[in-house]
C-alpha positions in Angstrom: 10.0 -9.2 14.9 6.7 -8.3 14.0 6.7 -5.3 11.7 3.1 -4.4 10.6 0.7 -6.2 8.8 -2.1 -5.9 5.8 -4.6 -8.2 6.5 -3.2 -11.9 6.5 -0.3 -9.9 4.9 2.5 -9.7 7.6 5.5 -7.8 7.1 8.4 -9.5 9.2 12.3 -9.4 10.4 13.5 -12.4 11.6 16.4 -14.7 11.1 15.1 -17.0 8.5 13.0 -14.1 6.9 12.7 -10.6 6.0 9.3 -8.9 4.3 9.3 -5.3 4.8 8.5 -2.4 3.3 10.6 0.8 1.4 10.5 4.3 0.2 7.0 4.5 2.6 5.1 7.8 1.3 1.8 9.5 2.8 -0.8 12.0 0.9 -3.2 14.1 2.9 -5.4 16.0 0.8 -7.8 18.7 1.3 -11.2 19.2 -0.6 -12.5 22.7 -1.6 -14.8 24.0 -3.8 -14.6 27.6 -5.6 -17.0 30.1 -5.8 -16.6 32.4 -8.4 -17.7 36.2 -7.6 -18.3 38.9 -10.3 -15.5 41.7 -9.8 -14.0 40.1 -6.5 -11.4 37.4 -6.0 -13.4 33.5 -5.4 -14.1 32.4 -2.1 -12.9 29.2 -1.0 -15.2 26.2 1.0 -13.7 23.4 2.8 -15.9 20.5 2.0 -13.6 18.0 4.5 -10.8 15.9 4.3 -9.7 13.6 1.0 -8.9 10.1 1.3 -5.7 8.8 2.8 -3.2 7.3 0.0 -0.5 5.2 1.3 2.5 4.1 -0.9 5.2 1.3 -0.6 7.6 -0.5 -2.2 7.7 -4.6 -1.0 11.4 -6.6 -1.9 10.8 -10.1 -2.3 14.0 -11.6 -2.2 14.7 -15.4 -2.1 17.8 -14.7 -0.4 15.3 -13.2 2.5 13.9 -16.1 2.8 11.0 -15.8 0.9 10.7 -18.8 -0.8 8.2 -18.5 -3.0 8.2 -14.8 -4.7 5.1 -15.3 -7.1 2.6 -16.8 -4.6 3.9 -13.7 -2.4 3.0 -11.4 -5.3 0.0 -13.0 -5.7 -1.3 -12.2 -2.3 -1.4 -8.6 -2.9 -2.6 -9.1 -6.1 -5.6 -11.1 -4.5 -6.8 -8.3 -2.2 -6.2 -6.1 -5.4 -8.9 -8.1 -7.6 -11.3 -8.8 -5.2 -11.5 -5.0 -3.4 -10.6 -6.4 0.1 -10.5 -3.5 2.7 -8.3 -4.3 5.6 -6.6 -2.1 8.1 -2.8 -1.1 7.4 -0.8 -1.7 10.3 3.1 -0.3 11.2 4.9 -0.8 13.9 1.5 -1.2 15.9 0.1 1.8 14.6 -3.2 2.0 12.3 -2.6 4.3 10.0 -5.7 5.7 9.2 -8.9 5.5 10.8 -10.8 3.3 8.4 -9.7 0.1 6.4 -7.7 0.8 3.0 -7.7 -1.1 -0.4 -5.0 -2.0 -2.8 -5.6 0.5 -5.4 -2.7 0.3 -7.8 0.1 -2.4 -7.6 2.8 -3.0 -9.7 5.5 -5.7 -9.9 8.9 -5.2 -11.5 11.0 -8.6 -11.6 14.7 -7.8 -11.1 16.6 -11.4 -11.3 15.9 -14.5 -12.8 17.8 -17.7 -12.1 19.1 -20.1 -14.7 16.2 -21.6 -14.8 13.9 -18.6 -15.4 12.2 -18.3 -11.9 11.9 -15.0 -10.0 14.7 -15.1 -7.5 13.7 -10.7 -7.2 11.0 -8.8 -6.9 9.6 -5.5 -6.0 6.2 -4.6 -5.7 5.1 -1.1 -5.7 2.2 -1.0 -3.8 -1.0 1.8 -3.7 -3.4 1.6 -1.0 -6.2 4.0 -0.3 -8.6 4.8 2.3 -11.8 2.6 1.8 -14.9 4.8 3.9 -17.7 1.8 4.8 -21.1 3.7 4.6 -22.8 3.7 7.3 
């Protein structure tokens, strides 16, 4: 079953594999500016809306089928380096209304087998609202 997706990234349950996402978090901002008034309390001015941040943790887990846990790493990390802006999809729902970037990502390696390969993996994953101009 089809999840949501990042781009080519898909996240997935299904019998032979499971890439999904965790501890999912959401920051709306506001931007104001303050105007500073001799003897009186400042004024607040909304200026408009911040950008979206979106954060996630990924499991890569060889014993959820992924097979391969540092060619899956490295497909985050590929949209990371080269500022790809893609639309962040869950459960057929686009979360914002422009594309996002992977801002921040960080990997933290959990198991190794006996032969020193990544049998688990998280990936903590920061993406933020990417505004094309127009």
């Amino acid at each position: 079953m089809l999840v949501g997706s990042f781009g080519e990234i898909v996240f997935e349950v299904s019998e032979g594999k499971i890439l999904t996402l965790s501890d999912f978090s959401r920051e709306s901002k506001a931007n104001y500016t303050e105007h500073k008034i001799l003897n009186n309390p400042a004024i607040l001015e909304f200026l408009g809306r911040d950008l979206e941040v979106i954060k996630f943790t990924v499991a890569l887990h060889k014993s959820l089928g992924i097979s391969d846990l540092l060619m899956e790493a490295h497909k985050f990390r590929e949209y990371l380096w080269n500022g790809t802006a893609e639309f962040f999809i869950l459960n057929n729902h686009l979360y914002t209304e422009n594309k996002m970037v992977i801002t921040d990502l960080s990997e933290e390696v959990n198991y190794f087998d006996g032969f020193g390969k990544h049998i688990a993996t998280n990936l903590n994953v920061t993406l933020k609202e990417y505004v094309e101009n127009n």
